[in-house]
C-alpha positions, -999 to 999 in steps of 0.1 A, spaced: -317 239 -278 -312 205 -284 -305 182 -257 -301 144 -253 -338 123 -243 -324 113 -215 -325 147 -199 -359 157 -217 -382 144 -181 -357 161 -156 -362 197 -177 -400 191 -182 -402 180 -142 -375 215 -135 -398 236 -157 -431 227 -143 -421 233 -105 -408 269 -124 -445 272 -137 -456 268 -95 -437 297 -88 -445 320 -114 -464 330 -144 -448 307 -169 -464 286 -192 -452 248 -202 -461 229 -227 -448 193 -237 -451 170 -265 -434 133 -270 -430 122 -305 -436 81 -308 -424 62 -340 -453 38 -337 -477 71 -342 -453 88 -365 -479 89 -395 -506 106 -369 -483 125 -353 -484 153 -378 -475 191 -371 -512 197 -366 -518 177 -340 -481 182 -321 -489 221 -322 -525 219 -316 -515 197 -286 -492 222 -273 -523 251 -280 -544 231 -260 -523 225 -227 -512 261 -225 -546 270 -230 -553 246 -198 -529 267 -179 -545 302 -179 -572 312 -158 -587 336 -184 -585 330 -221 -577 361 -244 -604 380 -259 -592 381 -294 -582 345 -291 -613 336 -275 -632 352 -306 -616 333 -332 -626 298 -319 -658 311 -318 -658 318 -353 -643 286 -365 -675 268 -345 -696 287 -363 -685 273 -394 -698 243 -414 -691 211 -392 -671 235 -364 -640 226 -387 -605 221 -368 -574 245 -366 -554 244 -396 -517 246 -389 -509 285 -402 -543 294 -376 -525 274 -350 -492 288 -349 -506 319 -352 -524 314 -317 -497 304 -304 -478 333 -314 -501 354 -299 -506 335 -267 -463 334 -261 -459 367 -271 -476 380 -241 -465 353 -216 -431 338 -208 -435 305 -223 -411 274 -222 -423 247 -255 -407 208 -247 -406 184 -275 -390 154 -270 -378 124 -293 -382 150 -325 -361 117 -345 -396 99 -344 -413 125 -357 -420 114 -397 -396 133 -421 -424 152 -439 -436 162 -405 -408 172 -390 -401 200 -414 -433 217 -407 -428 217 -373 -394 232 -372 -408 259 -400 -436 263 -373 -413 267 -342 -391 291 -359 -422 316 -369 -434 313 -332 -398 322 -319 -396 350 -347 -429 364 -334 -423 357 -294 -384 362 -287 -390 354 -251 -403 318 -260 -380 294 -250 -383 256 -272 -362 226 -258 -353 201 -282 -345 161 -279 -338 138 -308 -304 116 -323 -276 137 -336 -289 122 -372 -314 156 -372 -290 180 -360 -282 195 -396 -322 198 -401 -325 218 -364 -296 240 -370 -311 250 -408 -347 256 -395 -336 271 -364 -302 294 -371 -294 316 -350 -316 307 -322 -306 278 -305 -278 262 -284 -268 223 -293 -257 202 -263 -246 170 -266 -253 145 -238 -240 110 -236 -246 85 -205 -212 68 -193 -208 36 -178 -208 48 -143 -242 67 -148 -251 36 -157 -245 15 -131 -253 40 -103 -292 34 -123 -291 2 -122 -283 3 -86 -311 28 -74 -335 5 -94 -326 -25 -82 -326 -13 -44 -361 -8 -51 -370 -40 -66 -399 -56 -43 -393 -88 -58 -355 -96 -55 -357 -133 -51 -378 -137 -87 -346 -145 -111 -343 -180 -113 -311 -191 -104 -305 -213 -134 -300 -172 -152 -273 -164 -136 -242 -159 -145 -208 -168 -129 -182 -136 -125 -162 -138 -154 -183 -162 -176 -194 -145 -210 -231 -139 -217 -231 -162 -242 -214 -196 -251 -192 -197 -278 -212 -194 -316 -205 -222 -342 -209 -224 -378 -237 -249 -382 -223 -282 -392 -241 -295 -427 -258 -332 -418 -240 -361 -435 -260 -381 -453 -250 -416 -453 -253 -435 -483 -265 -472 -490 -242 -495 -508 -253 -503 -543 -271 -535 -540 -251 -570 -552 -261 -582 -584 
């Protein structure tokens, strides 16, 4: 499913109070440009490993066997991406499991494959997954190629009126509604900004020739 990022905290906050009530599993992960080269599909996956590994009270056997072996190796090397997608087959394939990853736009090109070729062989493996989606329609085509057959796109757009109903509840909330200098406002009807003019070029005024 992909959704608009707006709505991305509002399922994550629905899906966790789910999690309360039953035996589901939730995991989330937030893509951010700034971390886009570190942000690879390793560490996304492993991340989501890790917190629904958090959730259980009792760790499978057989999954619990192969960490042990990869400590055993030389250094106790990390998860490589086909071991953790495996895992995580094996871990949502026995529990209902709901997968969150928001801003997937920020997520580096080269990255972003791999993780959609990564989701898809967990949903293959675990049909009752369920993997929620956020990102700019830009990525849409690269979802929908990765993914056929096994999603739902919704498109979300704020109005005006959701808008200003925020704006509202935020500002009702304000502790400090006195702090805007006066001098910043602006009188009903004036525009935000005065009117923009080319920049003149500077005359340069030049000195008579001198009289012989």
């Amino acid at each position: 499913m992909l959704t608009s990022r707006d709505t991305s905290s509002l399922v994550i906050d629905a899906l966790c109070d789910q999690a309360m009530e039953e035996d589901v599993a939730v995991a989330c992960f937030y893509f951010d440009f700034a971390s886009r080269n570190e942000q690879t599909a390793a560490s996304m996956l492993g991340a989501l490993l890790r917190q629904i590994f958090n959730g259980l009270d009792q760790i499978p056997i057989e999954i619990a066997g192969e960490f042990a072996n990869y400590k055993q190796t030389i250094g106790g090397r990390q998860l490589r991406l086909p071991e953790i997608v495996k895992m995580l087959q094996d871990i949502t394939s026995s529990r209902r499991t709901f997968i969150c990853v928001d801003a997937l736009d920020e997520c580096g090109a080269e990255h972003r494959l791999e993780v959609l070729g990564s989701l898809r062989q967990i949903l293959q493996k675990s049909p009752g997954a369920r993997i929620s989606l956020t990102g700019r329609p830009q990525i849409r085509h690269e979802v929908e190629r990765y993914l056929a057959g096994t999603l739902e796109v919704i498109s979300l757009t704020t109005n005006k009126d959701d808008i200003i109903t925020y704006l509202r509840a935020s500002l009702e909330k304000d502790t400090t509604p006195d702090a805007m200098d006066s001098s910043l406002e602006v009188p009903p009807g004036a525009p935000l900004f005065g009117p923009l003019t080319r920049k003149q070029k500077p005359q340069i005024k030049k000195n008579p020739p001198d009289s012989p």
